[in-house]
N, C-alpha and C positions, 0 to 999 in steps of 0.2 A: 863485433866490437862494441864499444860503449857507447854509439854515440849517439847524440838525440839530433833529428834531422834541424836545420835553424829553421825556423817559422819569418815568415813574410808578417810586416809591422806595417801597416798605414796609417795615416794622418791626413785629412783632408783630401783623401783620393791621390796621396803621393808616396810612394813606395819611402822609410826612413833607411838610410845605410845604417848597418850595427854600428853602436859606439863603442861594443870589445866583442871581438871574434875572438873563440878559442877552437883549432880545426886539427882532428887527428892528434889532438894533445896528449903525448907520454912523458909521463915524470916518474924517475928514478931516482931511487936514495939508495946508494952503493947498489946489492945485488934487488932489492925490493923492489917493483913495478906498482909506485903506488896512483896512478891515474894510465887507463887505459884506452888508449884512442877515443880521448872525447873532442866533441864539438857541444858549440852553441853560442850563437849570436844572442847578447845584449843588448837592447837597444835607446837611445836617447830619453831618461828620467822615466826609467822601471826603476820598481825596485822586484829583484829577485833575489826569489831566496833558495838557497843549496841545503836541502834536509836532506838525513839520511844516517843511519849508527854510527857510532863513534871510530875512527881509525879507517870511514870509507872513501877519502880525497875529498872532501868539504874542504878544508883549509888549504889544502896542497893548492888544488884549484884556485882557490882567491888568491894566492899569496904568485900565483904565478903573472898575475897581472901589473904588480909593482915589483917584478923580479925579485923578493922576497927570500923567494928560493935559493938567489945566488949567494947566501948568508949562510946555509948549509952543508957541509962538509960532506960530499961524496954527491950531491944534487947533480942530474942531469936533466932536460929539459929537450922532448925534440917535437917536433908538429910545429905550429902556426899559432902564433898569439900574437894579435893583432886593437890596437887605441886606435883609435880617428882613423883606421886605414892605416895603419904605419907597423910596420913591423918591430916589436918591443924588444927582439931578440937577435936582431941584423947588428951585424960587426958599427961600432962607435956612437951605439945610444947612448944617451945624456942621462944616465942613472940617477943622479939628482934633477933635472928635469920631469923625469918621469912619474918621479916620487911626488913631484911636485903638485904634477897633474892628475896621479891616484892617488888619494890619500887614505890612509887604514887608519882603523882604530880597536883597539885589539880588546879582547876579553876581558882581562882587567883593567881597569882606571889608571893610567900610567901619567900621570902626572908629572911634570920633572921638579925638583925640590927647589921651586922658586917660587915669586909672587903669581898672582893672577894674569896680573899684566903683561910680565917678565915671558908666562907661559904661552902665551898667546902671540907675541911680537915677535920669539924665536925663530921661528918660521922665515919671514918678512927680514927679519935683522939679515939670519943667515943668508939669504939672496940678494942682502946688499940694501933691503930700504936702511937708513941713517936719519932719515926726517922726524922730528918727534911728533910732528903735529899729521903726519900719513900714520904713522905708527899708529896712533893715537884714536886716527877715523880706522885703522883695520882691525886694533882690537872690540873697539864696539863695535862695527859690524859685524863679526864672526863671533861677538856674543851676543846679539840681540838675533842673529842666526840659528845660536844656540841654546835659544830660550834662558840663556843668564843674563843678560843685561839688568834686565828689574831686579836683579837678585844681588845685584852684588857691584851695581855701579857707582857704588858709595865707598866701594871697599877693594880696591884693585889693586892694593896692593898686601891684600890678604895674602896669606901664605896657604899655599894650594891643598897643602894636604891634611888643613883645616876644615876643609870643604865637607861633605856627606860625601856616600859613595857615588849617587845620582849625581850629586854637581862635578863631581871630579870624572865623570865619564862624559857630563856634556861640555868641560872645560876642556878635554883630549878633542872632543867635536869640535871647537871652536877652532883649536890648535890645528887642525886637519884643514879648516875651511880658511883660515887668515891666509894663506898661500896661494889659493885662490884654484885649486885644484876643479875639475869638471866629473870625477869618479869619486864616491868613496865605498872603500871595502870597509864590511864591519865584519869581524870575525867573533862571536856569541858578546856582541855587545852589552848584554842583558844579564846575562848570563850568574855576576856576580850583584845585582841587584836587587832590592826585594821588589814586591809588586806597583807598590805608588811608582816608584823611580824608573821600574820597568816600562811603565805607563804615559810617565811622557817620554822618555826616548823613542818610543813608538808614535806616539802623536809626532817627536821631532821630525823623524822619518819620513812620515805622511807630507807633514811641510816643507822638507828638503828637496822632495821628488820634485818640485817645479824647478829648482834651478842644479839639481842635479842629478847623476845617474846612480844607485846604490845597488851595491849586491851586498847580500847578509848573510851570512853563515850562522843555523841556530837549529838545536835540538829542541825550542819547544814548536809545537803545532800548531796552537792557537797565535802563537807569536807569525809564524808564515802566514797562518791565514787572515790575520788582523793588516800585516803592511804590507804583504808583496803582489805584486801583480801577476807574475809568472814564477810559478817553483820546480825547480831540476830534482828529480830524486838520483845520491847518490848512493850506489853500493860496490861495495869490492873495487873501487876505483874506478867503475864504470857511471856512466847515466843512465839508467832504466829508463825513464820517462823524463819529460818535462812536459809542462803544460801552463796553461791557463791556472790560475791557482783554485779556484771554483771547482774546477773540471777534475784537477791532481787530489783534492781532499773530499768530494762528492762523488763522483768517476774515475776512479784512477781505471788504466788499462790494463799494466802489471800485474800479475799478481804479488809481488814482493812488496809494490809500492802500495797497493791495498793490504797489506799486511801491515807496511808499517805504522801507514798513515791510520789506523786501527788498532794499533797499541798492541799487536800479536808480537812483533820482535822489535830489538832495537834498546 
């Protein structure tokens, strides 16, 4: 089966519980088996990254952690996927809740067609803050989180999709962080970016990992090996390997994953 064994996390000579367990994880799209019994434990402000060819459960994967999946027509979902210990998939989860707690931000810059301000406070509105002057402290934190505050604290009630593509992917970040989430999924956050932009989204990353957890889904290489800490390779819906990120792009074990990670297929 696919799965890669969870590796044991220390800190201070004290064992960390994973912050998302995925165990014997199968996900189906009608008759297609697209993730095959995988596991692997995440643990508390990694960032990991899921490489591996296009169409090989990379997304399916992340997207099963904010039940993303359940948005999909004909989606089944069976194994273990587990946040803080809690089971994500057990009868009367809090689906807004949950979302609340993993936040994604997807490949392209999804902006919603409102102010700066507007975009960022949505979040917070929607679960009820009404305060203008909390509103007010959540949108600058979760833009000075998102490396915009200097950029654009003059101007909040710019209309969003005035932005660059770079700002309007760390204004979705901000959006993701005003809620106050402890996860966030990035599914090829980079992706539609050129290189400045790409460049500090990755610095972002770097900076985020102290107050949170990230997994990132991304086809470039030097992008895994520049922010992630531990990278899964996948293929065919399986996990070949996971590792140390060092060890997966210097050492791989696989041979498939030394293939890829080698520019032979993919």
């Amino acid at each position: 089966m696919g799965a890669a064994e969870p590796q044991a996390r220390q800190e201070t000579g004290e064992q960390l519980a994973p912050k998302l367990r995925a165990a014997d994880l199968n996900v189906y799209y009608g008759g297609f088996h697209a993730l095959k019994g995988v596991s692997l434990d995440i643990y508390p402000h990694e960032i990991v990254a899921c490489i591996g060819p296009s169409g090989c459960g990379k997304s399916t994967f992340l997207r099963c952690f904010n039940r993303m999946n359940d948005e999909v027509l004909g989606a089944r979902v069976e194994g273990t996927v587990l946040v803080d210990g809690g089971d994500i998939y057990a009868p009367g989860v809090d689906l807004a809740d949950l979302r609340r707690r993993v936040g994604m931000v997807f490949q392209h810059p999804n902006p919603f067609p409102m102010s700066v301000f507007d975009n960022v406070a949505y979040g917070p509105r929607l679960y009820g803050v009404t305060d203008r002057e909390l509103l007010g402290y959540l949108v600058e934190r979760s833009l000075r989180d998102a490396a915009l505050w200097d950029d654009l604290r003059g101007d909040l009630q710019r209309f969003a999709f005035e932005l660059s593509g770079g700002q309007q992917q760390r204004l979705c970040i901000a959006r993701a962080l005003a809620v106050e989430p402890s996860v966030l999924l990035m599914d090829e956050p980079c992706s539609a970016l050129d290189p400045a932009a790409t460049f500090q989204i990755e610095e972002l990353m770097l900076e985020l990992r102290a107050e949170y957890t990230i997994v990132i889904v991304t086809h470039n290489m030097f992008q895994a090996s520049r922010v992630s800490s531990r990278t899964a390779f996948f293929y065919l819906g399986e996990i070949l390997e996971v590792g140390e990120t060092e060890q997966i792009f210097e050492n791989p074990q696989h041979p498939k994953t030394d293939a890829y990670v080698r520019g032979r297929f993919g």
